[in-house]
C-alpha positions as CSV (number, residue, x, y, z in Angstrom):
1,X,-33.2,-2.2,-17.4
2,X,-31.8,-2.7,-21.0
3,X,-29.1,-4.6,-21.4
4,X,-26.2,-3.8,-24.2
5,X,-22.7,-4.8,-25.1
6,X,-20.3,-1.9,-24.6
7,X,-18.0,-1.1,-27.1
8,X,-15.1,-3.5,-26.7
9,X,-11.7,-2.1,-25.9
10,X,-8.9,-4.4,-24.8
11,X,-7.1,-3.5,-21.4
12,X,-3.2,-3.7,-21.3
13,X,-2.6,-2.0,-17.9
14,X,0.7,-3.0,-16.9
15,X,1.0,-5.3,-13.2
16,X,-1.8,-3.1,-11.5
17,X,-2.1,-4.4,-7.7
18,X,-4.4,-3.6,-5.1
19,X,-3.6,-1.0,-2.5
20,X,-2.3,-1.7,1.2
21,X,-1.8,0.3,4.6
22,X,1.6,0.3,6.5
23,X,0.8,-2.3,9.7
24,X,-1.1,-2.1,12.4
25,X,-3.1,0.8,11.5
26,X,-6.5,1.7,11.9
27,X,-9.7,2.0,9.2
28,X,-10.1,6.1,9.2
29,X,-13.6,7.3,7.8
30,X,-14.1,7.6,4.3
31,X,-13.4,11.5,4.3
32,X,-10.8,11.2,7.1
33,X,-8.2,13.8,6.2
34,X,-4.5,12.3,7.4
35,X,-1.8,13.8,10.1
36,X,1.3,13.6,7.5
37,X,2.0,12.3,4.1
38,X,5.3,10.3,3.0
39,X,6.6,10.5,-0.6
40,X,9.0,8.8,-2.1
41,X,10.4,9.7,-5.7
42,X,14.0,10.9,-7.1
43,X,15.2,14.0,-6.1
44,X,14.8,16.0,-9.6
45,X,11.3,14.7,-8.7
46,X,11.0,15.6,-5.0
47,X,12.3,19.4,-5.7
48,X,9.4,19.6,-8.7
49,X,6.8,18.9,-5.6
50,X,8.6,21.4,-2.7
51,X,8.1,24.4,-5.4
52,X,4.6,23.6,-4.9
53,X,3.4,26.9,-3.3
54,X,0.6,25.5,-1.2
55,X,3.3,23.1,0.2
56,X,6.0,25.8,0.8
57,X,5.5,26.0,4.6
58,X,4.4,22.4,5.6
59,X,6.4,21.1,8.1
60,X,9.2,18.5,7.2
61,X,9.1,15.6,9.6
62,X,12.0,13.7,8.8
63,X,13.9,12.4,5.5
64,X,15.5,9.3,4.3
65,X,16.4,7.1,1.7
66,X,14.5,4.2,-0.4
67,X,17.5,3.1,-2.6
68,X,18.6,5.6,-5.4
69,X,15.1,7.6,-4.5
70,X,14.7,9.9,-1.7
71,X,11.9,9.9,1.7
72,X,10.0,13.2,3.0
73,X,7.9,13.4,5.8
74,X,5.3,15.9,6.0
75,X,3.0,17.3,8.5
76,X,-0.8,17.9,6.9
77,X,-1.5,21.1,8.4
78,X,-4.4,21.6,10.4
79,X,-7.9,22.8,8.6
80,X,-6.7,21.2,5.1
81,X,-9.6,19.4,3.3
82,X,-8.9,16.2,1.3
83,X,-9.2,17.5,-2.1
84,X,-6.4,20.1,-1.3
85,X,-4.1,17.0,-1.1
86,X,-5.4,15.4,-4.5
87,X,-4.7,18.8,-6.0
88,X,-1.5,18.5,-4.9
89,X,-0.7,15.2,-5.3
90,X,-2.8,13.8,-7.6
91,X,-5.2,10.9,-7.7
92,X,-4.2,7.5,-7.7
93,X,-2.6,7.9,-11.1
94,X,0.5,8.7,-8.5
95,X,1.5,11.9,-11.5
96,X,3.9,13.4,-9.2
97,X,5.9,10.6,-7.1
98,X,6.9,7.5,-7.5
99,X,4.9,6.1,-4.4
100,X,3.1,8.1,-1.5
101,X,1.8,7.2,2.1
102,X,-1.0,8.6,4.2
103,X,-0.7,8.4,8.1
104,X,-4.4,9.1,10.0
105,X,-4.7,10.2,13.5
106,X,-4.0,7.0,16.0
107,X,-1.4,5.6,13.2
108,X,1.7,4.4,15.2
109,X,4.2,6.2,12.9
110,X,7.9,5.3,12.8
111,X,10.4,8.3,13.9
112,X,12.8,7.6,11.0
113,X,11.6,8.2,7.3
114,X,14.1,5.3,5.8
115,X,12.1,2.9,3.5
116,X,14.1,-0.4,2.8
117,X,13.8,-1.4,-1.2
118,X,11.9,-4.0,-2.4
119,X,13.5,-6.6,-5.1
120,X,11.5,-6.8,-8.0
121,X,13.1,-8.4,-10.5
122,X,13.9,-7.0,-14.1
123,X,15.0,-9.2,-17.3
124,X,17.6,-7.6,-18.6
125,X,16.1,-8.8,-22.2
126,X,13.4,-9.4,-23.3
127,X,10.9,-10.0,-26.4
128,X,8.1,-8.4,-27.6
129,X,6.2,-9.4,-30.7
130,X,9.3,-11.6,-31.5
131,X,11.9,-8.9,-31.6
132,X,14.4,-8.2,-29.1
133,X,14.2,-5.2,-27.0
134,X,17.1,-3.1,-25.7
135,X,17.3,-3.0,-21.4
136,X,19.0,0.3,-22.8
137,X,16.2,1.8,-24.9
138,X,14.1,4.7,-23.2
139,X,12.1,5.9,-26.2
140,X,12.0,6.3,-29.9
141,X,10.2,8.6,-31.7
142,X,10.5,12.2,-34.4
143,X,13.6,14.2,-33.7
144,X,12.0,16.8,-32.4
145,X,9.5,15.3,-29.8
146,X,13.1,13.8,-28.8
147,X,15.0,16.8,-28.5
148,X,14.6,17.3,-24.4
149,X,14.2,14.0,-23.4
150,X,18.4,13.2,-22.6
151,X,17.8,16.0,-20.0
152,X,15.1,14.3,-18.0
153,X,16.9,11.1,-18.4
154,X,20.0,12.5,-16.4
155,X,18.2,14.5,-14.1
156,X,16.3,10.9,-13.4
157,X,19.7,9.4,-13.0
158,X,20.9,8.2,-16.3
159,X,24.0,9.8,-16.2
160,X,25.2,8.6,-20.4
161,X,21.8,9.0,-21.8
162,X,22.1,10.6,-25.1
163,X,19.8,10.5,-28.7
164,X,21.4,7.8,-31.5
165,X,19.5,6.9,-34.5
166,X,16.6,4.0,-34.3
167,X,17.6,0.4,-35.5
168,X,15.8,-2.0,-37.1
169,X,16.4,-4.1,-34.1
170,X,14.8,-1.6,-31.5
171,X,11.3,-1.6,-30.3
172,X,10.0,1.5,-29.4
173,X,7.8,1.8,-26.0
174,X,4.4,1.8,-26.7
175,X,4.4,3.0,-30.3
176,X,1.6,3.6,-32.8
177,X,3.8,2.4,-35.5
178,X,8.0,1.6,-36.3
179,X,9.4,4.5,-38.1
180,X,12.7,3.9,-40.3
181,X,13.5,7.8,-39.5
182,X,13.0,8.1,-36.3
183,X,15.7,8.3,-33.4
184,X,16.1,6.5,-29.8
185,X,17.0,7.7,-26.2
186,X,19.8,5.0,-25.0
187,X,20.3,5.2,-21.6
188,X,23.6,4.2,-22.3
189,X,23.2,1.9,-18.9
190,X,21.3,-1.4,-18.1
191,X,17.9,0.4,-17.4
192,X,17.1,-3.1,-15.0
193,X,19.6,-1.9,-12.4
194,X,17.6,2.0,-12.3
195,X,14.0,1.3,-11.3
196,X,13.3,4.2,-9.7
197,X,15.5,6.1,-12.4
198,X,13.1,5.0,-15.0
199,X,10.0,5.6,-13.0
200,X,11.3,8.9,-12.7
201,X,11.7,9.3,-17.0
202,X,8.1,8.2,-17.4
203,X,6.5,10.1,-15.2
204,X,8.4,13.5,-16.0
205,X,8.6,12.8,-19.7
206,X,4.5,12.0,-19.6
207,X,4.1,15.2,-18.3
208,X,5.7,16.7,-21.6
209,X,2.5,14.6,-23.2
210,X,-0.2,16.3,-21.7
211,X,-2.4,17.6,-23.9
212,X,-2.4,21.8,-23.4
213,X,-5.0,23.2,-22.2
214,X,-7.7,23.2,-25.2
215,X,-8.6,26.9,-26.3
216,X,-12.8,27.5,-26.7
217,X,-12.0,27.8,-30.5
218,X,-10.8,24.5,-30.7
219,X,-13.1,22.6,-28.8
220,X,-16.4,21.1,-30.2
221,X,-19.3,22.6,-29.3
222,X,-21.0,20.5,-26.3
223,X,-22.9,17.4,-27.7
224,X,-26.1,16.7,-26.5
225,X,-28.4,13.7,-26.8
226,X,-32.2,12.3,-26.5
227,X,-30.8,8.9,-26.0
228,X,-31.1,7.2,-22.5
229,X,-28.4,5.8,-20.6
230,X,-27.5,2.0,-20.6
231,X,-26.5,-0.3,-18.6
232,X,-24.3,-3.6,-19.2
233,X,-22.6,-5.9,-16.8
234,X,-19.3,-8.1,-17.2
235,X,-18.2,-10.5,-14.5
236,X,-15.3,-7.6,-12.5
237,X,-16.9,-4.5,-14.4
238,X,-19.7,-2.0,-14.6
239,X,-20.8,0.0,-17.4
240,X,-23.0,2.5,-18.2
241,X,-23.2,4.3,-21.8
242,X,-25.0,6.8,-24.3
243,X,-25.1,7.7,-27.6
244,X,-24.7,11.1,-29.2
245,X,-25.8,12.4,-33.0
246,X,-26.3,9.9,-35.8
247,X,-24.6,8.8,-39.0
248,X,-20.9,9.1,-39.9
249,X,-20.6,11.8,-37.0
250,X,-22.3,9.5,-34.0
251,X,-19.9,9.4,-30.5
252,X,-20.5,7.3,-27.3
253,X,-19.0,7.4,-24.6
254,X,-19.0,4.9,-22.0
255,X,-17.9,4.4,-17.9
256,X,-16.6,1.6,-17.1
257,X,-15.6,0.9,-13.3
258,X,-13.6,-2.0,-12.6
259,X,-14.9,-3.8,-9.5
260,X,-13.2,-3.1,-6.3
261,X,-9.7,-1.6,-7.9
262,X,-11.0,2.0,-7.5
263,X,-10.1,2.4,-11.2
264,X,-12.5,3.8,-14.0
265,X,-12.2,3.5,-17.8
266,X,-13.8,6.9,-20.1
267,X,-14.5,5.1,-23.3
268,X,-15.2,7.7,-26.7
269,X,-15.9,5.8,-29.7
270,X,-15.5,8.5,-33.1
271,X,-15.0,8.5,-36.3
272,X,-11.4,8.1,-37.0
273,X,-9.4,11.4,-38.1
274,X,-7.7,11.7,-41.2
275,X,-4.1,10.1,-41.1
276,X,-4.4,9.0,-37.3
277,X,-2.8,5.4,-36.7
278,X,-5.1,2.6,-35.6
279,X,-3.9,2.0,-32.6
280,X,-2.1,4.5,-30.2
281,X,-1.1,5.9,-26.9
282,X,-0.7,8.7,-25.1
283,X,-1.8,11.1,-22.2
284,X,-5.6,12.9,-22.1
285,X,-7.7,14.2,-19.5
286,X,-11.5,14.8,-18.8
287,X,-12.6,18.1,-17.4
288,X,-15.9,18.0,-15.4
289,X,-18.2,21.2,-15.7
290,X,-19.0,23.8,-14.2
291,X,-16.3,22.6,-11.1
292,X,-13.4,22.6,-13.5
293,X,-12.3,19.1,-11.8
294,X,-9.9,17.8,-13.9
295,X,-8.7,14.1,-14.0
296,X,-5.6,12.8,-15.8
297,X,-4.3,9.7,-17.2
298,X,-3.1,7.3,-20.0
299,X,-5.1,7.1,-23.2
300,X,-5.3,4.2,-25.6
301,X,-6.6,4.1,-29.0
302,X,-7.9,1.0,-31.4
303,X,-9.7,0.8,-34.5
304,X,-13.0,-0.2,-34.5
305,X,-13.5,-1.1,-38.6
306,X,-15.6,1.2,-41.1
307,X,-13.3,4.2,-40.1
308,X,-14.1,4.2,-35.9
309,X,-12.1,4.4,-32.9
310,X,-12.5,4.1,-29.3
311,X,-10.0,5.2,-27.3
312,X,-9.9,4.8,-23.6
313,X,-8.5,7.1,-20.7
314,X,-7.8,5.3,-17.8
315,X,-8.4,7.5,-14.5
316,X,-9.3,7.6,-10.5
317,X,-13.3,6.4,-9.8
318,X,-13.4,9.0,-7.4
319,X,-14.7,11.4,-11.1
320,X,-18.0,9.2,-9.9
321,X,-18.5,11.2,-7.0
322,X,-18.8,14.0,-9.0
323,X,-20.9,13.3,-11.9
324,X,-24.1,14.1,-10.2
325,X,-23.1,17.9,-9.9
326,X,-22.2,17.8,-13.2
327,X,-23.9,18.8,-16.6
328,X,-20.9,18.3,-18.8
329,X,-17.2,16.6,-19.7
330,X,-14.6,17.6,-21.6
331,X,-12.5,14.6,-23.1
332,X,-9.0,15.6,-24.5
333,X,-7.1,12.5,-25.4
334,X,-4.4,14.4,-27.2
335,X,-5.7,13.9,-30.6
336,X,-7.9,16.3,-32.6
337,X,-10.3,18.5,-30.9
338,X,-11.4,18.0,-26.9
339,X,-15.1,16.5,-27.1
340,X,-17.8,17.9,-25.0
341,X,-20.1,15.7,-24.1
342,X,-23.3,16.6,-22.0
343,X,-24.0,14.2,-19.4
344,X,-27.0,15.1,-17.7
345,X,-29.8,13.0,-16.4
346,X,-26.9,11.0,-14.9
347,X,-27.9,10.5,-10.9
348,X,-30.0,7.5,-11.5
349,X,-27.3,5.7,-13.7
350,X,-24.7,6.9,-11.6
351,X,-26.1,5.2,-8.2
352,X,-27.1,1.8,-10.7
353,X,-23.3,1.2,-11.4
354,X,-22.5,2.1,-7.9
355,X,-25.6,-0.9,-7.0
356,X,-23.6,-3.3,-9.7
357,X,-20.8,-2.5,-8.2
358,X,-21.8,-3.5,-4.4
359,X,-24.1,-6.4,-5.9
360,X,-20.8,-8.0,-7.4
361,X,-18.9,-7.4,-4.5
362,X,-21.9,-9.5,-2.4
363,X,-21.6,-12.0,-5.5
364,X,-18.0,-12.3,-4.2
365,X,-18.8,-12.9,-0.3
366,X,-17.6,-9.3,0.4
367,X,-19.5,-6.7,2.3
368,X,-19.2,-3.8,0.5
369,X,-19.7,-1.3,3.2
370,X,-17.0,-3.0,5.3
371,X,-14.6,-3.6,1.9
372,X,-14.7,0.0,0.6
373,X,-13.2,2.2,3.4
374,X,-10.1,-0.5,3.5
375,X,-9.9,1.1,-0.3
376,X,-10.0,4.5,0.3
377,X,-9.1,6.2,-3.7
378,X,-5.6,7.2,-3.6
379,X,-4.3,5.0,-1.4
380,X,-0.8,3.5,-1.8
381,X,0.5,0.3,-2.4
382,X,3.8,0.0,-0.1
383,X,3.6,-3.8,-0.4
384,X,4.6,-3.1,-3.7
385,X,2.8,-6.8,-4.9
386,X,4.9,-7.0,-8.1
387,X,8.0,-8.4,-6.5
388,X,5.9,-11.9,-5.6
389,X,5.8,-11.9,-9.6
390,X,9.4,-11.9,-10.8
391,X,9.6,-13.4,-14.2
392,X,10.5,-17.0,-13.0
393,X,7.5,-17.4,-11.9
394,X,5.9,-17.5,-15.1
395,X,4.3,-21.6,-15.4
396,X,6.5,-23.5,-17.8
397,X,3.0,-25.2,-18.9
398,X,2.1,-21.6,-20.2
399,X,5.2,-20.6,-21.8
400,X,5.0,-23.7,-23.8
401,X,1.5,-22.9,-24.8
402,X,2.5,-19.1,-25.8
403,X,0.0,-18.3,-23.3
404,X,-0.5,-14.7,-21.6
405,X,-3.1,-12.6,-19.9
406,X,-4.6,-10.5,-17.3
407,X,-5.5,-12.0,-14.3
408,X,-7.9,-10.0,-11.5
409,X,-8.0,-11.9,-8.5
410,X,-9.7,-11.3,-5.3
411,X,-8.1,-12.3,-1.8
412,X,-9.6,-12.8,1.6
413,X,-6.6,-11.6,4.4
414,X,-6.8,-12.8,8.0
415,X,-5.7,-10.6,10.8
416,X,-2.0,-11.4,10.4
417,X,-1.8,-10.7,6.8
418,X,-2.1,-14.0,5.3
419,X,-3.9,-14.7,2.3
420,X,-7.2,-17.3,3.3
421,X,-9.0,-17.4,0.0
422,X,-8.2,-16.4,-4.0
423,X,-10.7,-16.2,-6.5
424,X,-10.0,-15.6,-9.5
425,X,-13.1,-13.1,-10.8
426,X,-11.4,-12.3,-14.2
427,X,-9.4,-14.8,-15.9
428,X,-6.6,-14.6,-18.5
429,X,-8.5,-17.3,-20.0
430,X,-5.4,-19.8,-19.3
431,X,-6.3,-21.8,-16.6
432,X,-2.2,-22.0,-15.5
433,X,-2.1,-18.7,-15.4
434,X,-4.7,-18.1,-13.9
435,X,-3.8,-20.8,-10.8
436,X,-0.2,-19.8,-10.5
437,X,-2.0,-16.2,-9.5
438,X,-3.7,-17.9,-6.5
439,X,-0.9,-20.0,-5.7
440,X,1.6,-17.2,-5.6
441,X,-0.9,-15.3,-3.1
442,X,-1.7,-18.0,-1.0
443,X,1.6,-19.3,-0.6
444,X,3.8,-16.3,-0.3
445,X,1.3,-13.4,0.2
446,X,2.2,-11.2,3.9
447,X,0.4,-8.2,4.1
448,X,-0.1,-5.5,6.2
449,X,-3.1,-6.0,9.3
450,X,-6.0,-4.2,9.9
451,X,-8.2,-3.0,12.9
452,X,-12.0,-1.4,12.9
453,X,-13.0,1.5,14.6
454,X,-12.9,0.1,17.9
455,X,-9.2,-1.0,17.4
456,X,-9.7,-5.0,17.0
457,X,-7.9,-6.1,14.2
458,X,-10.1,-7.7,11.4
459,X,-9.9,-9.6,8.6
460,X,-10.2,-7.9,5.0
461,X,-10.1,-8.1,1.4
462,X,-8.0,-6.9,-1.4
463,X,-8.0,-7.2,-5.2
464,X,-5.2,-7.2,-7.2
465,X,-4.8,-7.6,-11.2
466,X,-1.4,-9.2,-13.1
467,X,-0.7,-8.8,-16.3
468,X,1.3,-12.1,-17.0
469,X,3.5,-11.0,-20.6
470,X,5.3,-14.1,-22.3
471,X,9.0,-13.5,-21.0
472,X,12.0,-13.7,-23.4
């Protein structure tokens, strides 16, 4: 098959670790539907999910506490499918709560719902591009895009949160550019000592960011295209792509599925619109058709040169299993009109990225069939991997070299949890960053065991991806 590079589009995901199970647990089948789910967010959060109106009547099993956030317990009632739960709770994006558990038929499940807190470490300062940020700062922006925001910080727990106006000195989160007229959210407290408090803000304040829901009028007609579909390989990813229209007007969009982390990258290259930034970010969604499936997440744009941009939505692989039964998508990254993209004649290059996929895996030493049901999509992370990465940890070597990067490692577990084997399969491109990964995971890794169907417990794998950022 042709090969061809993709359009390039850096990644600046955040510490994004592979999933885990709670111990001694069994591998359920892919489509196993579980016994009870566990959530865990803040309470402004948790009563948001109970006004849920399919999850009115499920039964309450117990509830506890995970530090300032609170633990519910809830029986799956019998005859509920899978994708009832993901409409519900989301895909692993985690839109709803701040972390979320699964329990399967044969799982030994504690009585109580307590979940002790894990320390992950927090700078209470640090840089950024060579300015100071404030531990206190929550967001900057307009006036008005600012104008609810206090609210959701105190219902989150910030109880002095209030709007002041932006300094030179501030840094906004994530911003497309600094504005001299803009105004700040200040917490008005040391945001390191309110994790969850802050989870809480983003998630409920991203939800103000969602692109509305796109009337026909605004939406471009659906795109079509002659071109075929191609194929390109990168040493952890996947990708196919096509092209739609020519000259000034031309789009592609490319997949992108990132090799065992259950994680897929959208990628729509345009033409720039008038007076939009270079760079940006925000929150989009792709809309499958005819199902209506509809899958969230973050979008990032960057400029391209000659007046193109690709901008990237990050979301759940599990849109893959869908894509056969489906003749179009709709993009809406939040910006100018939703795209609609026809994507038929996409089987056969569906099931090649899937082949890449498993072919790297085997690359790796991993059998694919045994490596993907310990990674079912959705699955939470309750070993919460970050805190092995607290900001001491960072190589002195590599601070003196202004060196940073993302680091996807993949780890071989034994039957007790310990790490065996780390391979680094896509490097930061600093090799002491890129050790102190592996060292970390060998040395100090403990995760959680795993049996087969037959209830032995096995050895696995996991993959896991740190993004190391120069500390302050």
């Amino acid at each position: 098959m042709n090969r061809r590079s993709s359009c390039a589009l850096a990644l600046s995901a955040i510490i994004m670790l592979g999933a885990s199970r709670p111990p001694v647990r069994p591998v359920p089948a892919p489509d196993a539907v579980p016994v009870a789910v566990e959530i865990i967010a803040m309470p402004v959060e948790i009563a948001k999910l109970r006004a849920e109106p399919a999850m009115r009547d499920w039964p309450l099993l117990c509830q506890g506490k995970s530090g300032e956030e609170q633990v519910m317990r809830f029986a799956v009632p019998a005859g509920t499918v899978r994708n009832a739960l993901t409409d519900i709770f989301g895909d692993a994006q985690h839109p709803h709560v701040a972390a979320r558990r699964y329990w399967f038929a044969g799982d030994i499940i504690p009585k109580a719902c307590n979940v002790p807190v894990l320390n992950l470490v927090l700078a209470p300062r640090h840089a950024r591009g060579g300015v100071e940020v404030s531990a206190q700062l929550l967001a900057a922006g307009p006036a008005e895009r600012m104008a609810t925001l206090p609210g959701i910080a105190r219902d989150c727990g910030f109880s002095r949160a209030m709007i002041r106006p932006f300094a030179d000195t501030d840094v906004a989160p994530r911003p497309a550019d600094w504005r001299a007229d803009w105004v700040t959210l200040d917490a008005g407290e040391k945001v390191a000592k309110h994790n969850a408090a802050i989870g809480c803000f983003r998630r409920l304040s991203a939800e103000q960011g969602r692109p509305a829901p796109v009337p026909a009028a605004a939406m471009s007609p659906t795109a079509t295209s002659q071109a075929a579909w191609l194929f390109d390989q990168e040493p952890s990813m996947c990708i196919i792509q096509r092209g739609y229209g020519d000259g000034a007007d031309r789009r592609e969009l490319a997949l992108r599925e990132h090799v065992g982390l259950r994680t897929i990258d959208m990628v729509l290259s345009r033409p720039k619109l008038p007076d939009e930034p270079d760079t940006w970010r925000g929150y989009g969604k792709a809309t499958l058709l005819p199902s209506g499936r509809v899958f969230e997440g973050e979008t990032m744009a960057i400029g391209l040169g000659g007046g193109r941009q690709a901008i990237r939505l990050a979301t759940d692989a599990a849109l893959l299993d869908l894509l056969a039964a489906s003749n179009a998508v709709v993009l809406d990254t939040g910006h100018g009109p939703a795209a609609a993209l026809a994507i038929d004649h996409i089987a056969v290059p569906r099931d090649t990225l899937r082949a890449c996929h498993d072919d790297v895996m085997r690359g790796w030493g991993v059998d694919p069939a045994r490596f993907r049901p310990l990674t079912l999509p959705g699955e939470p992370d309750p070993d919460q991997l970050a805190r092995y990465f607290p900001s001491k940890a960072y190589p002195h070597d590599a601070i003196s070299a202004h060196h940073d990067g993302r680091v996807v490692a993949l780890i071989a577990l034994a039957p007790d949890g310990h790490v065996t084997k780390c391979d680094v399969v896509e490097s930061s491109h600093s090799p002491s960053l890129d050790r102190t990964t592996c060292d970390i995971a060998l040395k100090r890794f403990r995760l959680s065991m795993f049996r087969d169907a037959g209830g032995k417990i096995v050895a696995s794998w996991r993959m896991f991806a740190v993004l190391w950022v120069m500390p302050g």
